[in-house]
C-alpha positions in Angstrom: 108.3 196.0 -34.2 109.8 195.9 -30.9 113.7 195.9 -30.7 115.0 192.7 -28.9 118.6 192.8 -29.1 119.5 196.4 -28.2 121.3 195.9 -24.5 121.6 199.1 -22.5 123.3 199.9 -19.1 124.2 202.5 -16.4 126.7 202.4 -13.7 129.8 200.5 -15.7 133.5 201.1 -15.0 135.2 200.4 -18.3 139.3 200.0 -18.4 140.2 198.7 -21.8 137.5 196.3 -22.8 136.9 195.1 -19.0 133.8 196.2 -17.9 132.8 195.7 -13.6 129.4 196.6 -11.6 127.1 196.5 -14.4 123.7 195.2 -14.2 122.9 195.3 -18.0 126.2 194.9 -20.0 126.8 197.5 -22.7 125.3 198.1 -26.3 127.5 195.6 -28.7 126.2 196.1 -32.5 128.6 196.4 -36.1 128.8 199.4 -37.9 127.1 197.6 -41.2 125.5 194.9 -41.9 127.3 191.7 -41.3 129.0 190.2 -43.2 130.7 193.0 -45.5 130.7 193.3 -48.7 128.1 189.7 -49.1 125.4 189.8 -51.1 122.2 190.7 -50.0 119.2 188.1 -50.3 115.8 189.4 -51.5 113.9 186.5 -49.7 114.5 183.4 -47.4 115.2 180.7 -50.0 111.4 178.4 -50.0 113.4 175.2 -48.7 113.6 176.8 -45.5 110.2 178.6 -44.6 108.8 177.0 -41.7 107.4 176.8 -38.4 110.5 175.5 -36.0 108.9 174.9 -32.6 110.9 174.5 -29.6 110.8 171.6 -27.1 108.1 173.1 -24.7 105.8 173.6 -27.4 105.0 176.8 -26.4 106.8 178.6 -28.6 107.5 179.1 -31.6 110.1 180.9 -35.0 108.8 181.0 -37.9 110.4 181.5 -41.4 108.0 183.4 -43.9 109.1 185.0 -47.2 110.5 188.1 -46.4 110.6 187.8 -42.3 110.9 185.7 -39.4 108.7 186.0 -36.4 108.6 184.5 -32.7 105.0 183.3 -31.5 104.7 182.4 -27.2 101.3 181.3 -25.8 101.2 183.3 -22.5 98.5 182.6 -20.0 97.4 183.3 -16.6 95.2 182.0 -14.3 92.8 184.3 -12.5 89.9 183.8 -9.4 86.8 183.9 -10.1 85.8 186.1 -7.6 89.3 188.6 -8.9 87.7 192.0 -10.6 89.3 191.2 -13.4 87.6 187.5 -13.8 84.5 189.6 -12.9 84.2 191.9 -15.4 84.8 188.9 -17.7 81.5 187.2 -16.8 82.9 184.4 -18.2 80.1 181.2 -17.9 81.4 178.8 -20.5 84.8 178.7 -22.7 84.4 181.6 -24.9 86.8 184.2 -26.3 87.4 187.9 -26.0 89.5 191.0 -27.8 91.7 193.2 -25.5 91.9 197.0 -25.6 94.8 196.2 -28.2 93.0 193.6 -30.0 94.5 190.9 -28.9 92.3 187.6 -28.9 91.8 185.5 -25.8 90.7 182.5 -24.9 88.7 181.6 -21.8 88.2 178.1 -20.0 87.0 177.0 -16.4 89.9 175.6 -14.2 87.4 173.9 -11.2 84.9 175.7 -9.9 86.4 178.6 -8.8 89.7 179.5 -11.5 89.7 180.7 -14.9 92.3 180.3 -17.2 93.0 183.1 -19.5 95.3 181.8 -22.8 96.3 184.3 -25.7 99.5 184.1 -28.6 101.8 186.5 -28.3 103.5 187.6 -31.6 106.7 189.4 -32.1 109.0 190.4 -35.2 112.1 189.9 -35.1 113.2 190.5 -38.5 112.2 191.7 -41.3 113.1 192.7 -45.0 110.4 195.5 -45.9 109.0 198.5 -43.2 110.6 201.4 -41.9 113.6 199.4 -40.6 114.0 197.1 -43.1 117.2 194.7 -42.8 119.2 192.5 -44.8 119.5 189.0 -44.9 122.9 187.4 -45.6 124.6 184.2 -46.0 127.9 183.1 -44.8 129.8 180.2 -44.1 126.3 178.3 -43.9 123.9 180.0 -41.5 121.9 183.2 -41.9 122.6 186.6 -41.1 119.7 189.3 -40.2 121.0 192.6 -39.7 118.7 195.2 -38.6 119.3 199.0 -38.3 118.9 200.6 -34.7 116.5 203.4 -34.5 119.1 206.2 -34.8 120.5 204.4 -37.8 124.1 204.6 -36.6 125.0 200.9 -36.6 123.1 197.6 -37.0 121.8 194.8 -34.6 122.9 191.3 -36.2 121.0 187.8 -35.2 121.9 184.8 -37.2 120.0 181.7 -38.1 122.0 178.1 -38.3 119.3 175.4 -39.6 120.5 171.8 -40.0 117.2 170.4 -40.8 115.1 169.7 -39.0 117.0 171.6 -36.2 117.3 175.8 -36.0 119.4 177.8 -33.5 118.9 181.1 -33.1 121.6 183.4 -32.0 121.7 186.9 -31.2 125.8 188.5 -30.7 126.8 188.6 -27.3 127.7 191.4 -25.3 130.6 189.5 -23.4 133.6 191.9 -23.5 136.3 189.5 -22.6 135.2 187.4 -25.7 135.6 190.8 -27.7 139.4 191.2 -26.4 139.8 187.7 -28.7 138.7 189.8 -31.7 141.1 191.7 -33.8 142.0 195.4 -31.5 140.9 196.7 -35.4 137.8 195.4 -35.1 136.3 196.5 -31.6 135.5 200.1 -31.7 134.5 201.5 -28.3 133.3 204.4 -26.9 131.0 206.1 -23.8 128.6 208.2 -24.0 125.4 208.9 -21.4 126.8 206.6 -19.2 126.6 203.8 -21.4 129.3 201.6 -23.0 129.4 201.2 -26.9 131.2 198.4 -28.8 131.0 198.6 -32.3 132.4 195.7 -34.4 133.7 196.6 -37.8 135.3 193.5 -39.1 137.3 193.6 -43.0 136.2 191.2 -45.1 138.7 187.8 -45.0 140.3 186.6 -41.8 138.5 188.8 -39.6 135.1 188.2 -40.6 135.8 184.5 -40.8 136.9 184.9 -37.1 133.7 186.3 -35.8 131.9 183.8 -37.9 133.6 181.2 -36.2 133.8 182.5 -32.9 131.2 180.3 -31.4 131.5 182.0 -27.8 130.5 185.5 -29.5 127.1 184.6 -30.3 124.3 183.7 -27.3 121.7 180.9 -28.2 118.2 182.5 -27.9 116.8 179.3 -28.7 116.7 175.8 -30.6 113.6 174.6 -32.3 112.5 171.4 -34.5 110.6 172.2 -38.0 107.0 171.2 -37.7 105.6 171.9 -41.3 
């Protein structure tokens, strides 16, 4: 599963919780899953697996039993005189596999273009596998946390549905929002060059706060349930 929400930079002066001159912000994660001390959900509850597609149409979140995945169509258009359309041979629409196995689909644009089409598929959480995460609930939306690779803290997205509408949200990285946090609950440190904030909120008023801090969280995307 490829890691989205792990942020990395070089370069950064840090004074306090100020951070200038870098290109990639710092590493913001909390040091368990959030929120503390809630109970931990052995499945997404059936009245909310779906497929949520967003307003292009192009992509798509879905809600399965035990994890939630993103699916994109990605496609490119290539010339039919381009090596790559060549060793295609393509002559009608027709399909073909990729080194990785990935299936694609093939169709004439005019005489001289083809268009190559395939789905893209990524996890972005899940409840089983090596890095298995836990799904909690809190003041209405979802929580995913997900343990980084080196198991020191975890990555948290969160899930708000108000049917038929999702948002999904991944913690942000913004370090003037984190000054508005309690100082007990922003933990920071640097080390390789890169800046690490690690949130480790008490349960009660400080965990309600970063619930409710709606300028803490990014919007990844918002998407419609289809089925």
């Amino acid at each position: 599963m490829r890691t989205l929400f792990a942020w990395r930079g070089a370069g950064c002066v840090a004074t306090g919780l100020l951070l200038a001159a870098c290109d990639e912000g710092p590493v913001v994660n909390f040091a368990q899953p959030f929120p503390a001390g809630a109970f931990d959900m052995a499945a997404f509850p059936a009245r909310h697996q779906a497929v949520y597609t967003a307003a292009d149409s192009s992509t798509s979140l879905h809600i399965g039993r035990t994890a939630v995945w993103l699916q994109e169509l990605q496609s490119q258009v290539l010339g039919r005189h381009e090596p790559e359309a060549a060793i295609l041979r393509l002559t009608t629409d027709s399909t073909y596999r990729s080194e990785g196995g990935q299936l694609h689909y093939l169709r004439p644009v005019g005489k001289d273009s083809i268009r190559d089409s395939w789905l893209s598929q990524d996890t972005i959480f899940a409840l089983t596998g090596a890095h298995a995460g836990r799904l909690r609930r809190f003041q209405g939306r979802y929580y995913l946390s997900t343990p980084t690779e080196n198991a020191e803290s975890w990555e948290v997205q969160r899930l708000e549905l108000a049917r038929p509408k999702l948002v999904w949200q991944t913690l942000g990285r913004d370090t003037l929002r984190l000054r508005a946090l309690d100082p007990a609950t922003v933990h920071y440190r640097r080390r390789n060059g890169i800046s690490y904030y690690q949130l480790t909120p008490m349960p009660g008023p400080a965990t309600r706060h970063v619930g409710r801090y709606a300028g803490l969280w990014n919007t990844k995307g918002e998407f419609l349930r289809r089925r």
